[in-house]
VOPAGU-2260 file (C-alpha; in pm, 1 decimal, decimal comma):
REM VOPAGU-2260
SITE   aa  ch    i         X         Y         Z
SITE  UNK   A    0    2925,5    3658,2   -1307,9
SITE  UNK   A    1    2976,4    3371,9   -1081,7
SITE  UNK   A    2    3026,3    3041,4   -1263,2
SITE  UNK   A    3    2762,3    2738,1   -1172,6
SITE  UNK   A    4    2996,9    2429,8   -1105,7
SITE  UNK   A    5    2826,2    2101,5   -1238,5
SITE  UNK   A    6    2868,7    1808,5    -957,0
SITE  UNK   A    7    3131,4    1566,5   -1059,0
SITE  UNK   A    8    2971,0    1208,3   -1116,0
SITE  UNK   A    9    3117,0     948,4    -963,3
SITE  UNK   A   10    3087,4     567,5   -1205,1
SITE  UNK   A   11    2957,9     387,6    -911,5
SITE  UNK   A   12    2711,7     118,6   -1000,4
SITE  UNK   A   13    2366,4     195,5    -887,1
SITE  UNK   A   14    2234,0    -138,2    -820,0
SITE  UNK   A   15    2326,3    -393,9    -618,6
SITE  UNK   A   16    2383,5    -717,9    -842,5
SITE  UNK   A   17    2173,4    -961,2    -914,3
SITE  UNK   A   18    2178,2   -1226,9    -655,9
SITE  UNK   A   19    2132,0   -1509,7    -919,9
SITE  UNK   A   20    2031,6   -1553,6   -1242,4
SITE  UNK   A   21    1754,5   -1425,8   -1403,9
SITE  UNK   A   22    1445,6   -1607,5   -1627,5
SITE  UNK   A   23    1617,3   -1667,0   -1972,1
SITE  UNK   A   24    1315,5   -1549,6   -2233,2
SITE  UNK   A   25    1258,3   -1915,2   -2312,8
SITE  UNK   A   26    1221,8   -1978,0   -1970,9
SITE  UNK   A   27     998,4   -1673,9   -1900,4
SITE  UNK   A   28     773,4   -1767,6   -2256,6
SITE  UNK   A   29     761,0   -2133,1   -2082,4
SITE  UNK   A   30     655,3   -1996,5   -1701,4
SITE  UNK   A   31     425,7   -1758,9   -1873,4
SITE  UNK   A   32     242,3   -2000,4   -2032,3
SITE  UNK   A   33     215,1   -2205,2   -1715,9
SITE  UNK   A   34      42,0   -1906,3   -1507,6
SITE  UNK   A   35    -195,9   -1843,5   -1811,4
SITE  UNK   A   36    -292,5   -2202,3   -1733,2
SITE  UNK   A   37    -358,2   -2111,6   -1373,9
SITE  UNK   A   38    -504,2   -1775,1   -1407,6
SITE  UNK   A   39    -872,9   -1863,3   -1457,2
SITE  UNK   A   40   -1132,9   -1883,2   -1147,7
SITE  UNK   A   41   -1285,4   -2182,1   -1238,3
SITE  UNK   A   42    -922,4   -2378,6   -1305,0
SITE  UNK   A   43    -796,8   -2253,8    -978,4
SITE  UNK   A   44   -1128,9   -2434,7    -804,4
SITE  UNK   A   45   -1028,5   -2735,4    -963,6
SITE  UNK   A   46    -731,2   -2757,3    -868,0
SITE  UNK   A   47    -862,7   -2693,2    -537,7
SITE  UNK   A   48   -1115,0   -2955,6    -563,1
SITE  UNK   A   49    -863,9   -3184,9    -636,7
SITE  UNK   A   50    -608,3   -3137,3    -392,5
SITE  UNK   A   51    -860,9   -3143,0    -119,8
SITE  UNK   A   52    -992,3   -3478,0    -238,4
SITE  UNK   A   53    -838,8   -3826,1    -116,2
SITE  UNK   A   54    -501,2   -3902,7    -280,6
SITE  UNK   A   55    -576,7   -3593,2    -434,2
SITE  UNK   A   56    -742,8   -3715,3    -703,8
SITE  UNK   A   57   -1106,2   -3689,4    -835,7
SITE  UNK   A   58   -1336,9   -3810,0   -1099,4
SITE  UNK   A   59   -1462,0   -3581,2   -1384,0
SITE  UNK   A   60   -1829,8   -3695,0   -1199,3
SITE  UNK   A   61   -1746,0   -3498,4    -909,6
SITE  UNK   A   62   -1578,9   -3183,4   -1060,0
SITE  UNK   A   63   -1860,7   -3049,9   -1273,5
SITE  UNK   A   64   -2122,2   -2993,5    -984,5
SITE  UNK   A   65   -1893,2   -2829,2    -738,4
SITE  UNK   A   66   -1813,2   -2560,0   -1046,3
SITE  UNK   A   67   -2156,5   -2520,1   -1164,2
SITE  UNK   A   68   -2037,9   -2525,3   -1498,1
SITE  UNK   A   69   -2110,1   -2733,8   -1868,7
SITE  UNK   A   70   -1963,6   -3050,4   -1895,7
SITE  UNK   A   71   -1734,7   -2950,4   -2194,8
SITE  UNK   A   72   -1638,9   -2643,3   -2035,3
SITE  UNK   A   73   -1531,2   -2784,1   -1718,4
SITE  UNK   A   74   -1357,0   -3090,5   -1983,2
SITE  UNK   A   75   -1189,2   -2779,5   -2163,9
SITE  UNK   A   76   -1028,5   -2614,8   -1829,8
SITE  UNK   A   77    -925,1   -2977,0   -1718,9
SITE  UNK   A   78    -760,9   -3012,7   -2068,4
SITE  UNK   A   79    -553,2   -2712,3   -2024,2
SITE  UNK   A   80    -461,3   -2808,5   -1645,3
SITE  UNK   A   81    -347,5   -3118,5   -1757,9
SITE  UNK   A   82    -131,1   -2999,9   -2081,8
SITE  UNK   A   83      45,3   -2780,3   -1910,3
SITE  UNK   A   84     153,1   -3046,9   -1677,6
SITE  UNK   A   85     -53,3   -2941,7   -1370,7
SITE  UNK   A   86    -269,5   -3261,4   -1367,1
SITE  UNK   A   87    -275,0   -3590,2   -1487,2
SITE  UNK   A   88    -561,7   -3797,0   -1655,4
SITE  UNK   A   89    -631,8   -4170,6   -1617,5
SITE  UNK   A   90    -933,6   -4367,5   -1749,5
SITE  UNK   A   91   -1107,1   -4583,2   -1526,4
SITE  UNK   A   92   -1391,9   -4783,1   -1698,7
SITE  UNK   A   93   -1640,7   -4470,4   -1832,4
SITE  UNK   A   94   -1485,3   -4216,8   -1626,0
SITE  UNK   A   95   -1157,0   -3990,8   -1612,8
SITE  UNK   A   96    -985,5   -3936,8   -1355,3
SITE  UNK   A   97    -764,3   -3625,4   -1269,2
SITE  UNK   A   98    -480,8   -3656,4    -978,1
SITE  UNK   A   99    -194,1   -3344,3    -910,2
SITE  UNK   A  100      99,2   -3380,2   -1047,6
SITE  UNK   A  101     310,9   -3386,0    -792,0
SITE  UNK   A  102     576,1   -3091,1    -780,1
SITE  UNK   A  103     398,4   -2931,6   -1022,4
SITE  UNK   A  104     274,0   -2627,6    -851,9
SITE  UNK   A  105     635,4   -2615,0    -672,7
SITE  UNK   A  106     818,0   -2523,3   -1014,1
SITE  UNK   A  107     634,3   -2211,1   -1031,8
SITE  UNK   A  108     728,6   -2109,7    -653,6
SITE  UNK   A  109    1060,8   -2256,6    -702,4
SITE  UNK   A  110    1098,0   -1918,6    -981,0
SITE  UNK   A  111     940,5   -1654,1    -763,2
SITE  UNK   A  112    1097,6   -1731,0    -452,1
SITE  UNK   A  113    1361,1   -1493,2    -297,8
């Protein structure tokens, strides 16, 4: 009976390294956090709204319209856009004001970027 011959294995790595280091799980938590502050329709418009105003900033006056939304729940997204460092929040008189944070958005393509 003729005898079946396994293939020798050779211990050859079968990936090429890693070309830098990777997210630490502290800094994934952290990043994580930051792109469940970003992953809503309505916070992504602001931002947008923002950015395309002049000196990209804008009043809370002209931010609720555009979103066709309840004041508090347009407050609420701006809230979480601003703690997690995305925008920042000045008071002028009556009114808030909400500018970009400048590099801001960058840190997050600054991880994901070959």
């Amino acid at each position: 009976m003729p005898s079946t011959a396994l293939p020798v294995i050779q211990d050859t790595a079968c990936c090429a390294p890693l070309a830098r280091e990777p997210l630490s799980v502290g800094d994934a938590a952290d990043l994580a956090r930051l792109i469940k502050a970003l992953a809503d329709p309505a916070r992504l418009r602001l931002l947008s709204i923002v950015a395309a105003s002049e000196g990209h900033e804008a009043c809370v006056c002209d931010l609720i319209e555009p979103l066709g939304l309840a004041q508090p729940t347009v407050s609420h997204h701006l809230k979480v856009l601003t703690d997690a460092g995305f925008l920042s929040r000045s008071k002028r008189g009556t009114w808030a004001y909400y500018a970009l944070v400048p590099g801001a958005l960058e840190r997050i393509a600054d991880v994901l970027r070959p």
